[in-house]
N, C-alpha and C positions, 0 to 999 in steps of 0.2 A: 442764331437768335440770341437774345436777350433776356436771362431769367426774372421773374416776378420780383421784384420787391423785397428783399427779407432783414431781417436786426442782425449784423453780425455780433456773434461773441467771444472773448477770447479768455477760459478758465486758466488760470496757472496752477491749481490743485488739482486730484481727480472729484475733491469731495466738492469743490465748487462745479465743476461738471458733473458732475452727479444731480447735484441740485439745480441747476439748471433746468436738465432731463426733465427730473419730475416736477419743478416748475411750467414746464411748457408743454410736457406730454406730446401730444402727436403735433403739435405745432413745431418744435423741434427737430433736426437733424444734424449728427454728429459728423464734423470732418474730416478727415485724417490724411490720407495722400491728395483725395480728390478725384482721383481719375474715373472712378466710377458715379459719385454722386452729381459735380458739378457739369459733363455734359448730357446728365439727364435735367437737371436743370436748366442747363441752355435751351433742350426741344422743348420745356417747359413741360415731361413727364412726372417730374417732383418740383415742387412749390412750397419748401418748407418755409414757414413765416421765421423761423429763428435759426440760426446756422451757429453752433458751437465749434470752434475749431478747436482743436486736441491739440494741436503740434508744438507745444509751448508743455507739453506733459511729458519731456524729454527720458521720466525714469521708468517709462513704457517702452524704451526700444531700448533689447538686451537677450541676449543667449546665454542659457546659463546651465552648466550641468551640473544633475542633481538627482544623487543615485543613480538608477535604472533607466531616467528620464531625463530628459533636455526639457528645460519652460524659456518661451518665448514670450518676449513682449509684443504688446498687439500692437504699436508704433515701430515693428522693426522693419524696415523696409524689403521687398522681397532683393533688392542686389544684396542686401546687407547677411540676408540668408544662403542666396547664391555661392557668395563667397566666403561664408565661414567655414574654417578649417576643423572647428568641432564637430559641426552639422556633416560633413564632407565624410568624418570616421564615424563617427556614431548612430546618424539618419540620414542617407546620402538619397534618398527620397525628396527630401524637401529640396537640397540644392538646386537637384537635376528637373524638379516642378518652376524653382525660379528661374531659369534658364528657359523657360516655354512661354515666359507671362509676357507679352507686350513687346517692348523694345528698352533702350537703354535709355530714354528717359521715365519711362514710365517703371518701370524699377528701378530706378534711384531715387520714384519719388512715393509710388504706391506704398501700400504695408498690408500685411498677412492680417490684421484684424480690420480694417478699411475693408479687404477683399471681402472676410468671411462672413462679416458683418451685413455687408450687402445683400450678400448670396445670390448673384448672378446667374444662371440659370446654366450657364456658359462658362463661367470661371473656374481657374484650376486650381486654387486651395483647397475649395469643399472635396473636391475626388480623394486626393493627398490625405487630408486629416482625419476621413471617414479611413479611408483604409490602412492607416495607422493607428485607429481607434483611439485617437487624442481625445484628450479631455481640454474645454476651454473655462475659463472662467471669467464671471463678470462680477461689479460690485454697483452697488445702488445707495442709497440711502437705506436702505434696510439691513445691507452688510453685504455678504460676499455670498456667490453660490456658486457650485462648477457643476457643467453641463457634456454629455459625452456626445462627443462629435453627431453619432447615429438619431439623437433626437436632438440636435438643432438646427437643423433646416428643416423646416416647416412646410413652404411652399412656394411659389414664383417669388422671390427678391422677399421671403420670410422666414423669422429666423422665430427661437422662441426667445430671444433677449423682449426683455418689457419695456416700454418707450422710455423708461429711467434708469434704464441700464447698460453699463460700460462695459465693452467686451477690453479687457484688460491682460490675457494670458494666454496663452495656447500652451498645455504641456503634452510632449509625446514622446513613447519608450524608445528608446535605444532599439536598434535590430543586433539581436543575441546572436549566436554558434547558428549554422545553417539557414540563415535567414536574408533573403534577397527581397528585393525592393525596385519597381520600377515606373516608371511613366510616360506613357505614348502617346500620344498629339495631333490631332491633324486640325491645323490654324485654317482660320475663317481668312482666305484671301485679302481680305480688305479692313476687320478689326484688329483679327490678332486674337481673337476669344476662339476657344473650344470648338470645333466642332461636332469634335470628340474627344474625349481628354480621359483614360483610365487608371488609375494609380493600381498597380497589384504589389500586394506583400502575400511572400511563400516561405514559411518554412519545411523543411524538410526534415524528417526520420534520418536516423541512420543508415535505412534500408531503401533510401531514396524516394519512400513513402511520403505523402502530403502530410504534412502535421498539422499544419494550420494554413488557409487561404482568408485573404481580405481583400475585396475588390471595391475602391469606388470609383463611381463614373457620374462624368458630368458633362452639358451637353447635351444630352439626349432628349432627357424630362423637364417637367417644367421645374424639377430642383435637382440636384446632384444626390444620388443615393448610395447604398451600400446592393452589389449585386450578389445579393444571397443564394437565388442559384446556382451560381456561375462557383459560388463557393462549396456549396453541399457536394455538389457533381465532383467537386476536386478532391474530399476531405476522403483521407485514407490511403486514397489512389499511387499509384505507380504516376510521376513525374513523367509521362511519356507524350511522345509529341499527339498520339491518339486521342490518350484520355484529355490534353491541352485541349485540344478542337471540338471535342464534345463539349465540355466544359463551355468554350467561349460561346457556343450558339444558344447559352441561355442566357446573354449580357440585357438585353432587351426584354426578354420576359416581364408579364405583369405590367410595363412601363407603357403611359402617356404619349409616344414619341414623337417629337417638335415635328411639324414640317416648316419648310420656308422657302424664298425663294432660290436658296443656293441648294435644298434637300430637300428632298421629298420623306416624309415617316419610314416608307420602305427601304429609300437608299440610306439615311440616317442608321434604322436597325444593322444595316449592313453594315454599315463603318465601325458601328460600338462591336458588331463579332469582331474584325478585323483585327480593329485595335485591342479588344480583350485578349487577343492569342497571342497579339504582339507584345504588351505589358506581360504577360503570365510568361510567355519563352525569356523573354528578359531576367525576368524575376526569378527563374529557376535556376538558367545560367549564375545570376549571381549566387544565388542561396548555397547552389554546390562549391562556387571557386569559397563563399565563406566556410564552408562546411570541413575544406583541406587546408585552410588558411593557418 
């Protein structure tokens, strides 16, 4: 199909996109790789009357270390993450997430704030950056503000950005001494999006104790969350393939669960256990080879 009608615009500052924004308010929508907005506009699901394209805001794709933290630009495309040799030593979480997205044109052209922005319901940035407990940050006409990953998805393709606001930054920690990082996938036959997508981060004690769990999952609900019990269940525990599996059978808990015609609610809850035990064995494996590193 054919999308509706709309003004294109093309900012070369952020402050002129900014203004923009709050110029046109819900009549606007913000560009960036495309792959997500423009073929909802082709089934004519979104109809924005005004289309601002970013991509001409070039000093928003950028990986940068910065102390304890890596800050990303929200223009950086996920191949561009894929294959960075920072992100690879220091957050090797994200790579191995851009390596799940799409195919290889759609990561050479997508970008990690395009994605997060959207919030797909389905997409695998939001699992990633909640279970890293990234902080992102936007800026308005009113100035700048940062938001932590856990309260910015809101709810089905809602974020809390405000219709004049630029998601501009992703910043996330480094994985310290005993800390592993993983993400497991099982692709939608025919998109390429989530069917289940779980990102776990595990640090580990000395004593091969759980020190800290962060679980998020997307796919499942109508937004991607943070699986808090899946994390309580783990916190203190013996690393053991036992306590793993108890652990992953609360991924679902609490949660909405999609059905559709490829899942049904009950096989969907089945696949987030699956893959929660699978991203957690991952994660542990790595946390111990960092732990004797």
């Amino acid at each position: 199909m054919i999308p509706q009608s709309f003004e294109y615009h093309v900012p070369r500052t952020l402050e002129e996109a900014s203004r923009l924004a709050a110029q046109f308010g819900a009549d606007g929508k913000f560009l960036a790789g495309g792959h997500s907005l423009i073929p909802m506009m082709k089934l004519r699901l979104a109809a924005p009357k005004h289309l601002i394209d970013l991509t001409c805001l070039r000093d928003l794709a950028y990986i940068r270390e910065e102390g304890e933290h890596v800050r990303i630009g929200a223009l950086t495309t996920h191949f561009r993450i894929e294959s960075s040799a920072l992100l690879k030593e220091k957050c090797p979480l994200l790579p191995e997430t851009a390596r799940e997205i799409g195919d290889v044109q759609v990561r050479n052209r997508g970008t990690i704030g395009g994605n997060l922005a959207h919030s797909d319901p389905a997409a695998d940035w939001p699992a990633a950056v909640l279970a890293l407990e990234a902080e992102l940050r936007a800026v308005s006409p009113r100035g700048e503000r940062g938001m932590a990953a856990k309260d910015f998805f809101v709810d089905l393709m809602t974020t809390a950005l405000a219709s004049d606001e630029v998601l501009v930054e992703i910043k996330v920690p480094q994985l310290g001494h005993g800390t592993g990082a993983a993400y497991a996938k099982l692709h939608h036959p025919a998109s390429g999006y989530a069917m289940v997508g779980v990102a776990a981060v595990i640090a580990l004690r000395d004593n091969g104790a759980v020190e800290r769990a962060a679980v998020g999952i997307t796919g499942v609900g109508p937004k991607a969350y943070r699986a808090f019990a899946v994390e309580t269940a783990l916190h203190g525990k013996p690393a053991t393939q036992a306590h793993l599996n108890a652990a992953a059978a609360h991924a679902a808990e609490g949660v909405d669960v999609n059905a559709d015609l490829y899942a049904s609610a009950e096989y969907r809850s089945h696949l987030a256990r699956v893959y929660t035990r699978r991203a957690l064995e991952a994660a542990v494996k790595r946390a111990r080879a960092a732990a004797t590193a």
